[in-house]
C-alpha positions in Angstrom: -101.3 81.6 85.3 -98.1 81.9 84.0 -94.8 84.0 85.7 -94.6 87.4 86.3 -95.6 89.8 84.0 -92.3 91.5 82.4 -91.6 94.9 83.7 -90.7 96.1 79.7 -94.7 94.9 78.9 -96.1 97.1 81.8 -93.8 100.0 80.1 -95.1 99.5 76.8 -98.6 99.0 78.0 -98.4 102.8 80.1 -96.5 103.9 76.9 -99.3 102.9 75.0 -102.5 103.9 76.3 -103.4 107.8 77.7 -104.6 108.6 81.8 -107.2 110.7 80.4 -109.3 108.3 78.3 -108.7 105.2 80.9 -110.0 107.7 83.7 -112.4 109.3 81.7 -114.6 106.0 80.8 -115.5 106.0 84.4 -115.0 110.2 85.9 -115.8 112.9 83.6 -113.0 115.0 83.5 -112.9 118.9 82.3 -110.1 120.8 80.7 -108.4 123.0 83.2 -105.3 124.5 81.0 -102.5 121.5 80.7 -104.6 119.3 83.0 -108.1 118.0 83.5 -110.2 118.3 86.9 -113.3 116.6 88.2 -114.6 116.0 91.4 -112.4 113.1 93.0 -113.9 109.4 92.6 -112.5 108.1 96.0 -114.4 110.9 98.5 -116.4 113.3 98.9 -116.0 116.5 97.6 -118.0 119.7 96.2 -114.7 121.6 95.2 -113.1 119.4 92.7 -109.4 118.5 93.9 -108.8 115.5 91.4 -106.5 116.7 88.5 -104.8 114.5 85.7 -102.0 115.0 83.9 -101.6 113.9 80.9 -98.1 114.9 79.9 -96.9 113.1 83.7 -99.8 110.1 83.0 -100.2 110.6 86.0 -103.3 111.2 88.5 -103.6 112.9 91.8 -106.1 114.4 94.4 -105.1 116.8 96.3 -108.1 116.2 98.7 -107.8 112.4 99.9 -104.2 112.1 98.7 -104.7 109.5 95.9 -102.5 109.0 93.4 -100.6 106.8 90.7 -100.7 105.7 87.1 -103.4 104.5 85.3 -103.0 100.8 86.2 -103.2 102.4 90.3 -106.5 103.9 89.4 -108.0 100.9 87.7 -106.7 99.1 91.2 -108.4 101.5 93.1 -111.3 102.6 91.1 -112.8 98.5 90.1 -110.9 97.2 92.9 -108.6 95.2 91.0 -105.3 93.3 92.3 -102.4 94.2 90.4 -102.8 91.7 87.4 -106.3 92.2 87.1 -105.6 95.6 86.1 -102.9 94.9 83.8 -105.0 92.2 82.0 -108.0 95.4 81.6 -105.7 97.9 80.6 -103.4 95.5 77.8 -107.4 94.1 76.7 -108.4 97.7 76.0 -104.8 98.8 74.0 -105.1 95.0 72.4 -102.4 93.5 73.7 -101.5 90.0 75.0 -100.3 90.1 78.4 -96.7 88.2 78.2 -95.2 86.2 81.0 -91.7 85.6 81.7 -90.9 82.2 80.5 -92.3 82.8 77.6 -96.0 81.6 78.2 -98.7 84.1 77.6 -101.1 83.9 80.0 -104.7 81.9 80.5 -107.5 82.1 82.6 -106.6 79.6 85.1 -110.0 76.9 84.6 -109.6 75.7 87.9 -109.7 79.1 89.7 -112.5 79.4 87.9 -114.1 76.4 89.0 -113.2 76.7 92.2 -115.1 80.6 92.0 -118.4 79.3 90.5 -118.2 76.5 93.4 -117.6 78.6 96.0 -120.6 80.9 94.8 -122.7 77.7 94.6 -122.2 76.8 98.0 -122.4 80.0 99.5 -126.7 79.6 98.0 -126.5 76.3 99.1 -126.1 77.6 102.6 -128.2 80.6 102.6 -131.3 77.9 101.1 -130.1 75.6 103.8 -131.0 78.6 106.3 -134.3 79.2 105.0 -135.2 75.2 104.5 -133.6 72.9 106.7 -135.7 70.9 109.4 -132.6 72.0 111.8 -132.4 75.5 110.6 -134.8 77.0 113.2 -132.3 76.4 116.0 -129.8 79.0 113.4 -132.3 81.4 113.1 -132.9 81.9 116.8 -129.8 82.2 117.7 -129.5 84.4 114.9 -132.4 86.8 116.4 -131.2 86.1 119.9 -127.9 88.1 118.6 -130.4 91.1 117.1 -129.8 90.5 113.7 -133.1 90.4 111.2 -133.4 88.9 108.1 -132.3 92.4 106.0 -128.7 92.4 107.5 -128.7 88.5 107.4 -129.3 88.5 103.6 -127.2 91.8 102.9 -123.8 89.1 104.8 -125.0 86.2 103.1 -125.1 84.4 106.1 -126.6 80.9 105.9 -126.3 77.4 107.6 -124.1 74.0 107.6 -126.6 70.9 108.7 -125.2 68.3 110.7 -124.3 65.1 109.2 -120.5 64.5 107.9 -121.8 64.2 103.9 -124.5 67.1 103.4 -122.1 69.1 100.7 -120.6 65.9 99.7 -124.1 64.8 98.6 -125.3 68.2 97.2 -122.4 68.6 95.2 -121.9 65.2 93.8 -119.0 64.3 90.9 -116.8 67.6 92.6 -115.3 65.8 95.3 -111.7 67.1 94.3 -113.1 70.7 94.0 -114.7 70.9 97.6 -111.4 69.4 99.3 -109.5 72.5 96.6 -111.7 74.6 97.7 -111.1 74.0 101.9 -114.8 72.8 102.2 -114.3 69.0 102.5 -111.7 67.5 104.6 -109.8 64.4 102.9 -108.2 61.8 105.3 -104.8 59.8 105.0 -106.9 56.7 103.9 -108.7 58.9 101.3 -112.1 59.0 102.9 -114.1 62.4 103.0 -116.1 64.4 105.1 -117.8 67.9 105.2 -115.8 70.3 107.2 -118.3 73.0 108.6 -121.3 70.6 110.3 -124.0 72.3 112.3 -122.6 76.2 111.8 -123.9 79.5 111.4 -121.8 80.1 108.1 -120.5 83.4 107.3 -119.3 83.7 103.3 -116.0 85.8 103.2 -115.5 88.2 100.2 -112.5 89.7 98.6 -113.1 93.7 98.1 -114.8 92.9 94.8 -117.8 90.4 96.5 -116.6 87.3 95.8 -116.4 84.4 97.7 -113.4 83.0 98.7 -113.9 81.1 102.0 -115.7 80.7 104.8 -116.2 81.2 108.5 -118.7 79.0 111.0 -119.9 79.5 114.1 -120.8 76.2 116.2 -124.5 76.2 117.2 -123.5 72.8 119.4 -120.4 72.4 121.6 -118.2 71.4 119.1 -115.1 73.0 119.2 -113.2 75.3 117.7 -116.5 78.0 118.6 -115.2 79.5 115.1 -113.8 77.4 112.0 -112.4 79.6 109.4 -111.5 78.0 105.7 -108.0 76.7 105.5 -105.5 78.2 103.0 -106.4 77.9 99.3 -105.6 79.3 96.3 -108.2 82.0 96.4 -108.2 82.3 100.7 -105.4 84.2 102.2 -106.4 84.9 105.4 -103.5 87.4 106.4 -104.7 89.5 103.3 -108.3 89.4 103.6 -110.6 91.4 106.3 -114.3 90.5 106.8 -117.0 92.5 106.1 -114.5 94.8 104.0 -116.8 94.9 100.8 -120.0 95.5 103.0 -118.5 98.7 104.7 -117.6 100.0 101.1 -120.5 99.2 99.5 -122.7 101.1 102.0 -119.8 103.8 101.7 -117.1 104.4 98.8 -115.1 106.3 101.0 -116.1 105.9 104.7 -114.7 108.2 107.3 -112.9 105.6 109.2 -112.7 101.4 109.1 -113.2 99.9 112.3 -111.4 96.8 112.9 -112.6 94.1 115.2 -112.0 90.8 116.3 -115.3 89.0 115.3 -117.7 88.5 112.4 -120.9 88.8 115.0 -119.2 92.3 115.8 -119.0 93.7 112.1 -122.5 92.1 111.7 -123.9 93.4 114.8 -122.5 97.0 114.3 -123.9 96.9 110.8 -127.3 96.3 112.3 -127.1 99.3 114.6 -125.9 101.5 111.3 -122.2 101.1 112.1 -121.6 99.7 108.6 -117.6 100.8 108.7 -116.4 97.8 110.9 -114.4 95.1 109.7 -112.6 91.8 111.2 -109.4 89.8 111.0 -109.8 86.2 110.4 -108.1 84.8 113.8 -105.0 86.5 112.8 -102.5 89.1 113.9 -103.0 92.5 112.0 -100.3 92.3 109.1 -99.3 94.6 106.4 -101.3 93.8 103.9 -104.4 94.4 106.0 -103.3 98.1 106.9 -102.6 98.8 103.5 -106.2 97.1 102.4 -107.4 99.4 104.8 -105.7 102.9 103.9 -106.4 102.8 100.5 -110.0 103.2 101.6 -109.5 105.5 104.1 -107.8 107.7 106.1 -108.5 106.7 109.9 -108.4 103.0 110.9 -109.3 102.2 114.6 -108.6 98.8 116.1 -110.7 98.0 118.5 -109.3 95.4 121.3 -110.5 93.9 124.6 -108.7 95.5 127.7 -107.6 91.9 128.6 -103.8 91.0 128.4 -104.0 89.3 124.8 -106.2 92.5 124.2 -103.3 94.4 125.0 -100.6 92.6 123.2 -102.7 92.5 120.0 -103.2 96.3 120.2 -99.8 96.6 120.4 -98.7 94.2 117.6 -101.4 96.3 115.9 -99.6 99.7 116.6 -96.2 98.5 115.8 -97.8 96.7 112.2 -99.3 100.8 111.6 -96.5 102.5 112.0 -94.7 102.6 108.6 -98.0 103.7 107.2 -98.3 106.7 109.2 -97.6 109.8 106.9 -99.7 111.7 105.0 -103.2 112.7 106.8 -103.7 109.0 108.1 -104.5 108.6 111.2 -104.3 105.6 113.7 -106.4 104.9 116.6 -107.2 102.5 119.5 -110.5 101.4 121.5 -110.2 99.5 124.3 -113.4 98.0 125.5 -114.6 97.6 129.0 -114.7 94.1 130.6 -116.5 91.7 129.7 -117.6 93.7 126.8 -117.2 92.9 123.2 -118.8 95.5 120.1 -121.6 93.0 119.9 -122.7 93.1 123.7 -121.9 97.2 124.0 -123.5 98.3 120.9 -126.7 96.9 121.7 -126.5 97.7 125.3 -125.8 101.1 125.3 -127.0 102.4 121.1 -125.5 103.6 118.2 -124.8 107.4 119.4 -122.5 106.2 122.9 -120.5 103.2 120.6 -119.6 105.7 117.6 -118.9 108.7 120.2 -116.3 106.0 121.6 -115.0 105.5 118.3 -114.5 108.8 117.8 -113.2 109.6 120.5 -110.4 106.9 120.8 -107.0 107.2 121.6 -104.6 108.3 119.1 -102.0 106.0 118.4 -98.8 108.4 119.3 -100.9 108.7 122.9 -101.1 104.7 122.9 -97.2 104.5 122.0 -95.9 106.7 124.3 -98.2 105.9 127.6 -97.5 101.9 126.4 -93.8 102.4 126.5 -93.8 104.9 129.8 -96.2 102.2 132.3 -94.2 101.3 135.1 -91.6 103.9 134.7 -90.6 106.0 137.2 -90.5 109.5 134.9 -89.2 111.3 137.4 -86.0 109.6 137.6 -83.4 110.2 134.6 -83.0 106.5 134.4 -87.4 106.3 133.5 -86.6 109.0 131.3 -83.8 107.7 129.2 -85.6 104.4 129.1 -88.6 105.7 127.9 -86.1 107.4 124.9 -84.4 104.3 124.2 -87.4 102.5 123.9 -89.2 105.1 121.7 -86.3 105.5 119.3 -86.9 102.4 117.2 -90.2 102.8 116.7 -90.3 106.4 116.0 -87.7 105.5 112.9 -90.2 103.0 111.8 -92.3 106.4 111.2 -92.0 107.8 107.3 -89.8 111.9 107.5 -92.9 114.0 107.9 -95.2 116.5 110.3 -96.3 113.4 112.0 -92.8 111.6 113.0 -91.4 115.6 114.0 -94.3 115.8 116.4 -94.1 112.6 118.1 -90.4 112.8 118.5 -91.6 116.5 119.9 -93.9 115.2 122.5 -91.4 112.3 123.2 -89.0 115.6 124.2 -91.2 117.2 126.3 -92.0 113.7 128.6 -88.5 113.0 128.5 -86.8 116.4 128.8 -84.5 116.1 126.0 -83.7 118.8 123.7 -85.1 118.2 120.1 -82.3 118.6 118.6 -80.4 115.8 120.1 -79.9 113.0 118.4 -81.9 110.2 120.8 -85.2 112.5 120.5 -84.9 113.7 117.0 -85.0 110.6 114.2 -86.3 113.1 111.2 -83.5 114.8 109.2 -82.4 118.3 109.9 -83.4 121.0 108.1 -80.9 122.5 105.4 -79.4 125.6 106.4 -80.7 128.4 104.1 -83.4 127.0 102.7 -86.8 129.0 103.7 -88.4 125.9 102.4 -88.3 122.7 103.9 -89.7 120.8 101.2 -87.3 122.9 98.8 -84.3 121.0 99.5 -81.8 120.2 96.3 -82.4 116.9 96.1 -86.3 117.2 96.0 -86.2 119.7 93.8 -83.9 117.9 91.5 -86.2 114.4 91.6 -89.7 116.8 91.3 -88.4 118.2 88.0 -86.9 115.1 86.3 -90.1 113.5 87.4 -92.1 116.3 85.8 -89.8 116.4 82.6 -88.1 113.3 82.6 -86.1 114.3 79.5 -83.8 117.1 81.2 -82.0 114.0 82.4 -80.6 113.0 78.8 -77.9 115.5 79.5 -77.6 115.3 83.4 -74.1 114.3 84.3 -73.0 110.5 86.1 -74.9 110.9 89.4 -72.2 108.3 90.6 -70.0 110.8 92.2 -72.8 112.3 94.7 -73.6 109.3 96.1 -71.3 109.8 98.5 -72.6 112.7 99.7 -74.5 112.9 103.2 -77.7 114.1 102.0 -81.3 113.0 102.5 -82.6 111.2 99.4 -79.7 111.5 97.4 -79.7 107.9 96.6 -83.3 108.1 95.3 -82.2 111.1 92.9 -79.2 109.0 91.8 -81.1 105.7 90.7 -83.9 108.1 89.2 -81.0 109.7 87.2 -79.1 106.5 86.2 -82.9 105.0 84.8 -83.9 107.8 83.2 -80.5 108.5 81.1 -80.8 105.4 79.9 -84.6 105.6 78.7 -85.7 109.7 79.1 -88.5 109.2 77.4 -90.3 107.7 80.2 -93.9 109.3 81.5 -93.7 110.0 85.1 -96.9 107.1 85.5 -93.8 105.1 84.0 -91.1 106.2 86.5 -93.8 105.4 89.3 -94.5 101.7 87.8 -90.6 101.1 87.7 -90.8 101.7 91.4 -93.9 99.4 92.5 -93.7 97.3 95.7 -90.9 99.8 97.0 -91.3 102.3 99.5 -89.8 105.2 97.4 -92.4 104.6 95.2 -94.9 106.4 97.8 -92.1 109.0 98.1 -92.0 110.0 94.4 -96.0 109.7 93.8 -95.7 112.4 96.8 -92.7 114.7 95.4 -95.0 114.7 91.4 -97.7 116.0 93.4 -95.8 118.9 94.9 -96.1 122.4 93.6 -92.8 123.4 93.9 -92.9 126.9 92.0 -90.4 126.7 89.1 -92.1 127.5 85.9 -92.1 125.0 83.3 -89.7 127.5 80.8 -87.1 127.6 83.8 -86.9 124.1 84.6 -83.6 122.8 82.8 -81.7 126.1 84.0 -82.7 125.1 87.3 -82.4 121.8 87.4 -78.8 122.4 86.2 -77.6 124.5 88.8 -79.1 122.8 91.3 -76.9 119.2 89.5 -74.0 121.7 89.4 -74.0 122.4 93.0 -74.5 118.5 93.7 -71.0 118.1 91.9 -68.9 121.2 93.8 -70.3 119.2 97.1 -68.8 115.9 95.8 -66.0 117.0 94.6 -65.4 119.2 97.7 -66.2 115.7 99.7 -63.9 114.0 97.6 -60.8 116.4 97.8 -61.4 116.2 101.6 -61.0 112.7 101.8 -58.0 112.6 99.5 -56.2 115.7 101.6 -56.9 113.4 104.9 -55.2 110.5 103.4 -52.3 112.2 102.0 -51.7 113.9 105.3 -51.9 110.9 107.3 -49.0 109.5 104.3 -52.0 106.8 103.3 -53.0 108.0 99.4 -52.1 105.7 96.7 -50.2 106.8 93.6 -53.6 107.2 91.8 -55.3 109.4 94.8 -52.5 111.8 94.7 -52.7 111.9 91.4 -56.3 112.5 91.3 -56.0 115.2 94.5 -53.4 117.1 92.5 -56.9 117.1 89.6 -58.8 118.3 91.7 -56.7 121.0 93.3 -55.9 122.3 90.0 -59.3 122.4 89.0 -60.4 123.8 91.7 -58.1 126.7 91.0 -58.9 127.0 87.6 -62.5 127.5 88.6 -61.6 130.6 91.3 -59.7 132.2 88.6 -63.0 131.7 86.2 -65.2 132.9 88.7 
């Protein structure tokens, strides 16, 4: 492929096409006065929650929480990476996806290839399983693990002969593909040899099913036990989790995702009916995996050994989790008995006693706070303020919400220190005055430039209040600055300008929000609530320039401005 894909094209291309025919190809939708309903696409519901917009272009369900533009439901809906869904949505409005550099984009041959081959050898395997005069030796140790031939087929799983040249000679005349493709190893003096020999092999699929590596078990005593595919242009193994596509093709929307350490374990819980269980591939948890993860469901539980490297994964785990914790997602953690793995326990003690363990695991602000408090003495004040310094950091790590305002609650209450203070209390404080919490000036301000993104042609220079000391007003600044200069922006277009950011989540969560002003009312509010945005700068402003007059430090210019302000300020209580 080419570079990136210019942010003006992915403008254009919302500009162009309408939410409500790109959803409705794949959800019927029903007119429900400015908006259209239908029962959401990503759970379950009877009660339809799912409502688009088409005068935001803008979707959101106010049962699951999903949410975006119509390039984030393509994403979500045909589980698409990011370009994919560009390339759809520009082939459907008939447009040629640019890149920047000028060359328009191809479908890249060799990925191609290198798909089709990958496909090819995953059959090759799987026939290999069913055919090879060594394949019994697979297929008991295949039984003596449980597994029948139904969950066998539904993984794909099949078998690696010995010998150093069996794909080498199967696949004749690809010799560059294989070594592309992680399959064959090349030496420094240019010879070749098959890399997985006499393994129980395991395809790995992206979310859409497609192979994109492998894993193999030894059957022998070669070592490592497990051989995962290297790095290739289609295997990233700190994105990818295995079995991921299994769980949601048994369910769109499963309750929970299980993450475990092994592909025997996903398979083996599958075979019991646990089909929500997923694996790393020998990595650490990253960021891309939880957010893999959440946009399938609300509750992930990691599920660790009770060892020491069981312990410090968990909590590499936790600390990974934590800026994804708003919203109704939920974090949990099992920690197996030992000696145990999922494989061994689920067959030992049955499907009902392994999912009520599930269930039943700990929360992760439990797992945090009992991690941070072992081996201090919280009985002391010096256990105490430890346990709060420690806390602190990670509780900041936490987006403002319910969630982050309970924790730092129940980190008070073990500690002993008063919520307001600032150690136990990282959320902001509440405006005074405001019966709302959610109805603070600045959210109100972004909700209704997001919901009428024209009011800003005649907002003033938001430069001014960025000085003032007020949650989000940085946000509400940049929103005001990009929507002056183009107000006829959808909000689906506001939220694409935003992709890859954090406030990105913040905004998809503020358009959602019912904040009560009626359509008819919104530039007189929006207004006022600008107008008292500039009495609080200017108030700032005049503060500062008083304080450096007094203390003799004010340029020619600041007095001169100070003696503005004063004098408009008394202008204005004459007016008033």
């Amino acid at each position: 492929m080419g570079g990136r894909i210019p942010r003006s094209f992915i403008r254009e291309l919302l500009d162009r096409v309408d939410i409500v025919d790109v959803i409705q190809d794949h959800v019927p939708l029903r007119k429900a006065g400015r908006d259209y309903t239908a029962r959401c696409p990503f759970h379950e519901e009877r009660t339809p929650s799912f409502t688009v917009s088409p005068a935001k272009q803008f979707f959101h369900c106010f049962g699951c929480g999903a949410h975006g533009n119509a390039i984030d439901f393509l994403m979500r809906h045909q589980r698409l990476e990011f370009p994919e869904a560009v390339e759809q949505l520009a082939a459907r409005a008939g447009l040629e996806v640019p890149r920047e550099g000028g060359r328009a984009p191809r479908r890249d041959a060799g990925l191609e290839a290198l798909r089709d081959l990958l496909e090819e050898v995953s059959a090759h395997y799987r026939r290999q399983l069913r055919e090879h005069p060594a394949a019994p030796r697979a297929v008991a140790y295949l039984r003596g693990r449980g597994l029948d031939g139904a969950v066998a087929a539904r993984f794909g799983l099949g078998y690696a002969p010995p010998g150093w040249d069996g794909l080498l000679r199967a696949f004749a005349g690809r010799e560059a593909l294989l070594v592309r493709a992680g399959l064959v190893v090349e030496r420094e003096d240019g010879r070749r040899h098959d890399r997985f020999r006499d393994r129980i092999m395991f395809p790995i699929r992206d979310v859409r099913g497609r192979v994109v590596g492998f894993g193999g078990r030894a059957l022998g005593e070669a070592t490592p036990k497990y051989l995962n595919s290297p790095e290739t242009p289609l295997f990233h193994k700190g994105r990818l989790l295995y079995g991921l596509h299994e769980a949601l093709a048994a369910e769109a929307r499963p309750p929970r995702l299980l993450v475990v350490e092994g592909y025997m374990d996903v398979i083996a819980l599958a075979q019991a009916g646990l089909p929500w269980a997923v694996a790393t591939l020998g990595t650490a948890t990253t960021a891309e995996h939880l957010a893999a993860l959440f946009r399938h469901t609300r509750e992930v539980v990691f599920c660790f050994d009770g060892d020491a490297a069981g312990r410090r994964a968990a909590w590499h785990a936790l600390e990974t989790a934590l800026p994804f914790l708003e919203g109704d997602r939920e974090v949990r953690f099992l920690v197996l008995p030992a000696g145990e793995d999922p494989d061994t326990l689920v067959r030992r003690e049955g499907r009902e006693r392994f999912e009520a363990r599930v269930v039943h695991a700990t929360p992760l602000s439990r797992h945090l706070l009992d991690g941070l408090a072992r081996g201090l003495d919280l009985a002391a004040i010096e256990g105490r303020a430890r346990l709060a310094a420690a806390a602190r950091p990670l509780l900041r790590r936490i987006p403002p919400g319910f969630y982050r305002d309970l924790l730092a609650a129940e980190l008070a209450r073990r500690t002993g220190l008063a919520l307001e203070d600032e150690e136990a209390a990282p959320a902001p404080p509440r405006p005074r005055g405001i019966a709302d919490p959610r109805r603070r000036p600045v959210r109100l301000a972004i909700a209704l430039l997001l919901e009428q993104p024209a009011l800003a042609r005649d907002a003033p220079d938001p430069a001014p209040w960025r000085a003032l000391d007020l949650p989000g007003i940085g946000l509400l600044c940049e929103l005001v600055e990009l929507l002056r200069a183009d107000p006829h922006l959808t909000t689906g277009a506001v939220l694409e300008h935003f992709r890859g950011r954090e406030e990105a989540e913040i905004l998809a969560r503020i358009a959602a929000w019912e904040h009560g002003v009626p359509a008819a009312g919104a530039r007189a509010e929006l207004e006022a609530v600008l107008a008292r945005l500039e009495a609080q700068a200017r108030s700032a402003r005049q503060r500062l320039l008083t304080e450096r007059y007094e203390r003799g430090e004010a340029t020619p210019a600041e007095v001169a401005e100070l003696r503005a302000l004063l004098t408009g300020a008394g202008r204005r209580d004459e007016t008033s």
